[in-house]
N, C-alpha and C positions, 0 to 999 in steps of 0.2 A: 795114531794120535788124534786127529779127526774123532777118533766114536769118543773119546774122553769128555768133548766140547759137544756131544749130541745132544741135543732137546732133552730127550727120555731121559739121557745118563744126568743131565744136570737136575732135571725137577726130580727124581728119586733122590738125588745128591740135596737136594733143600729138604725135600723133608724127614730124608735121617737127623740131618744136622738140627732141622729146630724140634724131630721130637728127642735128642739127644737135652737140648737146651731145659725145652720142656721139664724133663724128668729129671734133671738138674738143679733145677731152678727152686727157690724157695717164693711163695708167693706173699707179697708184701700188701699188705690188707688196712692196715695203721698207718703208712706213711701217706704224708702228702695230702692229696686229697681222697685217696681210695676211700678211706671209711665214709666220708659225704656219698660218694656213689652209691658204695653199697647201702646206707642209709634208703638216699632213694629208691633205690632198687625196690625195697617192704614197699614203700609205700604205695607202687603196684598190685601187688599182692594183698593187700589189705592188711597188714601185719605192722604200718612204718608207726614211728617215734608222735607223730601227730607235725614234726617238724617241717616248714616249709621250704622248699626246695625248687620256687619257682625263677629261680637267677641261675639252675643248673642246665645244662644241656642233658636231655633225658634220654637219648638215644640207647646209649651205652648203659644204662641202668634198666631200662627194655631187657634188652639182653638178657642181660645179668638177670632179671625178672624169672626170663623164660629157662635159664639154667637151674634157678632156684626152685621151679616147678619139681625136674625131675632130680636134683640133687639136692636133698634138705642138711643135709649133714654138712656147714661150715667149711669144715678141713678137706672133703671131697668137693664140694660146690669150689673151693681156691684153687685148689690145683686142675678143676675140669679148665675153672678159664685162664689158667696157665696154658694149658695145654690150646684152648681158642684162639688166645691171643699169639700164640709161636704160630698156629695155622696160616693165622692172619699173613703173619709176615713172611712164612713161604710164599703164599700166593703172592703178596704184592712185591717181594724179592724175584719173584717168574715174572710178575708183570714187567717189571725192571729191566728184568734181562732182554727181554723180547721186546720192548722200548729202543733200549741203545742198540741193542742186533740191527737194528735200522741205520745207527750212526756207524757203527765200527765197520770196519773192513773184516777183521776177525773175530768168532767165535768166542774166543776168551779174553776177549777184552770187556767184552759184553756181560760176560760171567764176570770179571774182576769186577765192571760196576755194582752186578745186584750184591755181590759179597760185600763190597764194601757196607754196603747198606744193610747187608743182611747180620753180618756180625760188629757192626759199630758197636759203642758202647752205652749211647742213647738208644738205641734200637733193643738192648738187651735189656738195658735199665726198666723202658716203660713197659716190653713185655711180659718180664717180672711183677708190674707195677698193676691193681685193679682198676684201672683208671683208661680215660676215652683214646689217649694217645695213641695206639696203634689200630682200634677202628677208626679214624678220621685218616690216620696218612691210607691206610688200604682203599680210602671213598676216597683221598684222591687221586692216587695214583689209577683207580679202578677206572672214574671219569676221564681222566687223559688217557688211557690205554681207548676208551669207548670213540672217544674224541677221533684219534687215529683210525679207526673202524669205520668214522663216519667221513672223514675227509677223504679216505682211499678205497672203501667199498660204497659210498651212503648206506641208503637203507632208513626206512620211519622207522623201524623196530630199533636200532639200534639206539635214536634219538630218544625214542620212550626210555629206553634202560639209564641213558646218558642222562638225563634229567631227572629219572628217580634216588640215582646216586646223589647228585647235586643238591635233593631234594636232604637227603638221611645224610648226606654231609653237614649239612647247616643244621640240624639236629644234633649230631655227636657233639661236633664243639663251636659255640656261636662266633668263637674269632674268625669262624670259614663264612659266614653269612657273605661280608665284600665279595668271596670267590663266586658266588651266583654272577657278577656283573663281569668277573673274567671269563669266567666261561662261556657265557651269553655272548660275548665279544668275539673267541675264538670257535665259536660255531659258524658266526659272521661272517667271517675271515676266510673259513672255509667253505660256507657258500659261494663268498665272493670271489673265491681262488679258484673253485669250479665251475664258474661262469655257469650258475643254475639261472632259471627262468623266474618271472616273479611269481607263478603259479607256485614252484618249487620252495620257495623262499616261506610263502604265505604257509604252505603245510607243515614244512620244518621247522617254522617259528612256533605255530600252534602245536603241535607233536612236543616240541621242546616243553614251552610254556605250563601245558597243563599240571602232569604229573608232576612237578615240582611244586606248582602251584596248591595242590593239594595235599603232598605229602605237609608241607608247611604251614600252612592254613589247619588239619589235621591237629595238630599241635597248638595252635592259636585259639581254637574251639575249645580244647582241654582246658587251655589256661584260663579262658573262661568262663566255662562250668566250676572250674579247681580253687583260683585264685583269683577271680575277680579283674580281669582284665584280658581283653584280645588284643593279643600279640606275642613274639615268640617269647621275650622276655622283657621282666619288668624295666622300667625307665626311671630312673631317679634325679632328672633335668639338668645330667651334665653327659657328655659324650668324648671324656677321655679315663681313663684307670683311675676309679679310686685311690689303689694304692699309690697315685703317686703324689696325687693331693695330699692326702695322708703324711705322707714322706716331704713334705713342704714346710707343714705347719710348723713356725718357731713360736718362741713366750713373747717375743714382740709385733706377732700379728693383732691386727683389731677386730672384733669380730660385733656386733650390737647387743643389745645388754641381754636380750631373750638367750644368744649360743654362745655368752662369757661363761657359762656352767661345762658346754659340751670341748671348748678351747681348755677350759683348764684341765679336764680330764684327757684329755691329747696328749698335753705340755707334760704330764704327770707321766703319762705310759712312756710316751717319748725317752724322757727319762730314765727310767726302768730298764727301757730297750736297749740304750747309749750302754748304763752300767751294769749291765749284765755281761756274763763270761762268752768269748764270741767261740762257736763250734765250729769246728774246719772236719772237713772230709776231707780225705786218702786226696792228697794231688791237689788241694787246693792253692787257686793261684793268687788269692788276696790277700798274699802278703808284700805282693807286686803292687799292690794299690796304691802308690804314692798319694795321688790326690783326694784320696779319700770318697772316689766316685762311688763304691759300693756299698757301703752306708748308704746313702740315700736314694741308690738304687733299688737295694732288699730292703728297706726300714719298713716302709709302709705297710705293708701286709704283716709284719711281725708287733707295729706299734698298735695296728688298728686290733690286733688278736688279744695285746694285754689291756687297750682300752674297752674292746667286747663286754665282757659281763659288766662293767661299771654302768655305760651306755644304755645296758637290758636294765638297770634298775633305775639309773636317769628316769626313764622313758615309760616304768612300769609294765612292760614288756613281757607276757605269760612266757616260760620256759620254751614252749613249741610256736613261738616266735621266728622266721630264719630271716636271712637277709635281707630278703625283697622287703618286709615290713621294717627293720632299723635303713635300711637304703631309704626310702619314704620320709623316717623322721629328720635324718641328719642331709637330705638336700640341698635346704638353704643354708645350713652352714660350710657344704660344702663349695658352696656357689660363693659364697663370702669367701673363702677362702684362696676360692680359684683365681678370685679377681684378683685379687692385690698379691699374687706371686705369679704373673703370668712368667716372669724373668727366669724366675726357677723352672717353671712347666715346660716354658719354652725350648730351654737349656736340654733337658732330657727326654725332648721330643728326638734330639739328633742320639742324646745318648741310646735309646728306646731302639734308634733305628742299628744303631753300632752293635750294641748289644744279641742283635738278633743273626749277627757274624759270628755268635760262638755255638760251640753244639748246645744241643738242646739241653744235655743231661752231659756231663763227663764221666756217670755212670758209678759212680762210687757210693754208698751207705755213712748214716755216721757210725763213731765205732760201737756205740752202744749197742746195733744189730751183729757184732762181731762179727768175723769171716764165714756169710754169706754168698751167694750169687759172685756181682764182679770184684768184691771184695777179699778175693781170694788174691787178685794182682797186686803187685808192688805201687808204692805210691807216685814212682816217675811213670808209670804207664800211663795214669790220669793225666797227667801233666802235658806229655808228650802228644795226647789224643789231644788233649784240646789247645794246645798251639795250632798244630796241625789241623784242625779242622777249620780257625780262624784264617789261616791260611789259604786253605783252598776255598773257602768264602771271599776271600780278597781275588784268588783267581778267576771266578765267577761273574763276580761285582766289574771287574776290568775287562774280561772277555765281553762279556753285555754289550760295550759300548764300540768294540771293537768289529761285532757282529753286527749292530745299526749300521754303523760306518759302513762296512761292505756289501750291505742291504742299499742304502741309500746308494751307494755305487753303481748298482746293478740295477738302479732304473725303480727301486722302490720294493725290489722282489726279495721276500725273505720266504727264508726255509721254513715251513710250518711247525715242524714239529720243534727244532730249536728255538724258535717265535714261543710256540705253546707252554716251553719249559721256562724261558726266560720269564714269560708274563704270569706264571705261577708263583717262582721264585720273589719277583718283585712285588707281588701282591702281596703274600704276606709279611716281607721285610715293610711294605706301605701300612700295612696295616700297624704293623711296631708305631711308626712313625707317627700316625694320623690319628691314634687313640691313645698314644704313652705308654703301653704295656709295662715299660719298666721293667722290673726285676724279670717277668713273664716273657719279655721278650722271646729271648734262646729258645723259650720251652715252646711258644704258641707256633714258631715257625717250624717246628718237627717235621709238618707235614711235608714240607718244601726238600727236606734234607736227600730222599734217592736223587733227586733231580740236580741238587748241589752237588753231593758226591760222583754222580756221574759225570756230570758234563765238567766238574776239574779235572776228574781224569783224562776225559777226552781231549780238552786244550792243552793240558802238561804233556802229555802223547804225542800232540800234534806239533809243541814245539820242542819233544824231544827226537820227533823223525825231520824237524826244518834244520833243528843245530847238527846233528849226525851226518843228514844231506851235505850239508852245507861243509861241514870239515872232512867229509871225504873228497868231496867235490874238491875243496882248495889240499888235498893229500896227494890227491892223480894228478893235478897239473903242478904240482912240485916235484913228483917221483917224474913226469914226461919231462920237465926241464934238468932235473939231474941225470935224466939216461942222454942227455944231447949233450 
């Protein structure tokens, strides 16, 4: 039983299973945002749209770059990074495993968490999907695996590698940029938990510092040979989600007489958005919406998409115009905007953060791609995943505090690597919170999700051997008073 749960026997077992997925799978190129990626993608190659693409994270379109070298043909270049993207999630479903191997007492518990993670249905969804999703959670789960390496072996090599990841993390997808300051923290943490010298400290910090430093800056260069600006991405002088300003604005906002033109074309999409036919995918759950939260959860990004070309003509805006230049023009109406609905912003700062308790993806297509990928399952399956996921998000969110508490008990001392996992998970649920992600929430905290599914398991495990204890325990001293 043992060789079943072996190292060897399991990582052959992941990568049958995701090159099974793989060659399964249909790749989804149109949906979402894939086509903007691949978009960017040319425009390395010298080949792009002329379109601007300085508001995207470019890492993942790199890539993609370097695939389109050796695979020109479309339908082969889809499915090679089909097939990239299931690698991915082997290796960081191995990382997984060998993460919790650490917590579990047993071999397949360890396994049941990377599984979890390895066949969710967000996990399948975006590796389907051409998009940055599954190279960002691989750069984090990669730096916490390094992390471990570096608090239980050191080693400057390892901090080099640790900090380049960190570096190509905040590359892939800019919502991870905050994680520079976690990370930075739990390198801290475990200097300070190894009682190093300040000599050691000094070389660790500088070993860390650099290579991130660079890989980032590296990209900041580009943008300003590129686009006229250094830094990683442009700034449009507010620092919360577009889309949920967007999703704010009523016909009774006041805006000054210069952006009464860009307000009525809002009020107008707005509109459009409201009386248009609403699409549900296989398992959706908004028909539970009572309060009518998810309107103005999803609005924003769908109002601002029917307001788009009006905007481009507003503003006189050449065709290969992108975001970063209409982000520039509508600023200050944004800023008008912001002010006099902070009630609203405010209100879905906590929704933002709720929001990021549900899976990333439930995994489902709409039907118009017909039975695809997971759209082959019945539509209570959706359904059923994603209770259940909120669930064990709510297990998570309560173990946290239950874990401080027994930290602070213990004189101040907490586990590292459950510290590690916790202060990942809460950065990017912080991040929902502290920028409004909105609708984005679910999808932005992905990366978080092995670390959620894991460590639920492990607590529901751990209080399903305290209640079992515990009733056999009061079993034997009922069977010893009925034999007297």
């Amino acid at each position: 039983m043992n060789r079943i749960y072996s190292h060897s026997n399991f990582l052959w077992f992941l990568i049958l299973l995701n090159t099974g997925l793989a060659v399964y799978a249909t790749p989804m190129f149109d949906f979402e945002d894939a086509g903007a990626y691949i978009s960017f993608s040319h425009t390395f190659l010298g080949d792009g749209t002329g379109d601007n693409f300085a508001h995207r994270s470019p890492f993942y379109s790199i890539v993609l770059a370097g695939f389109t070298l050796l695979f020109r043909q479309p339908a082969v270049l889809y499915k090679v990074m089909i097939f990239f993207n299931y690698a991915l999630v082997a290796a960081t479903a191995w990382m997984v495993y060998l993460l919790f191997r650490r917590l579990f007492s047993t071999k397949k518990m360890a396994v049941l968490a990377a599984l979890l993670f390895n066949i969710s249905f967000a996990t399948i969804f975006f590796a389907n999907l051409l998009q940055t999703e599954i190279l960002t959670v691989f750069f984090t789960v990669l730096a916490f695996t390094l992390l471990m390496k570096i608090h239980e072996k050191e080693g400057i090599g390892y901090i080099i590698i640790y900090s380049a990841a960190i570096g190509l993390l905040s590359l892939t997808h800019y919502n991870t940029v905050p994680l520079i300051f976690t990370f930075t923290i739990l390198l801290c943490i475990s200097l300070f938990q190894n009682k190093k010298t300040v000599r050691k400290w000094i070389v660790s910090l500088i070993a860390f510092l650099i290579p991130c430093f660079l890989i980032i800056n590296a990209w900041c260069f580009y943008n300003q040979q590129h686009n006229g600006f250094y830094g990683l991405f442009p700034h449009s002088g507010g620092n919360i989600s577009r889309n949920i300003i967007v999703a704010s604005i009523r016909p009774e906002d006041k805006v000054s007489t210069g952006n009464q033109p860009l307000l009525d074309i809002f009020v107008k999409a707005r509109a459009t958005y409201l009386n248009a036919e609403e699409i549900r995918t296989k398992g959706s759950l908004s028909k539970f919406d009572k309060f009518d939260f998810l309107t103005d959860l999803f609005s924003g990004f769908e109002i601002y998409s029917v307001a788009r070309p009006k905007l481009f003509d507003y503003f006189k805006l050449p065709g290969s115009s992108g975001e970063y230049e209409l982000s520039l023009k509508l600023s200050g109406f944004y800023q008008e905007i912001a002010k006099q609905n902070q009630g609203f912003i405010q209100k879905f700062r906590f929704i933002s953060l709720l929001n990021g308790f549900r899976a990333s993806s439930k995994g489902s297509l709409p039907q118009k791609y017909g039975i695809i990928n997971l759209n082959i399952l019945p539509a209570f399956s959706f359904m059923i995943y994603s209770i259940a996921f909120i669930l064990l998000s709510m297990v998570v969110f309560i173990a946290f505090f239950f874990f401080i508490w027994k930290g602070i008990k213990r004189k101040w001392h907490f586990d590292f690597i459950f510290l590690g996992m916790f202060l990942i998970i809460f950065s990017y649920w912080g991040i929902n919170f502290v920028f409004i992600t909105a609708g984005d929430a679910n999808r932005f905290k992905f990366p978080a999700e092995p670390f959620i599914l894991g460590l639920s398991l492990y607590y529901i495990a751990g209080v399903w051997n305290w209640v079992t204890k515990l009733v056999g325990e009061r079993y034997d001293k009922y069977r010893k008073l009925k034999i007297k």
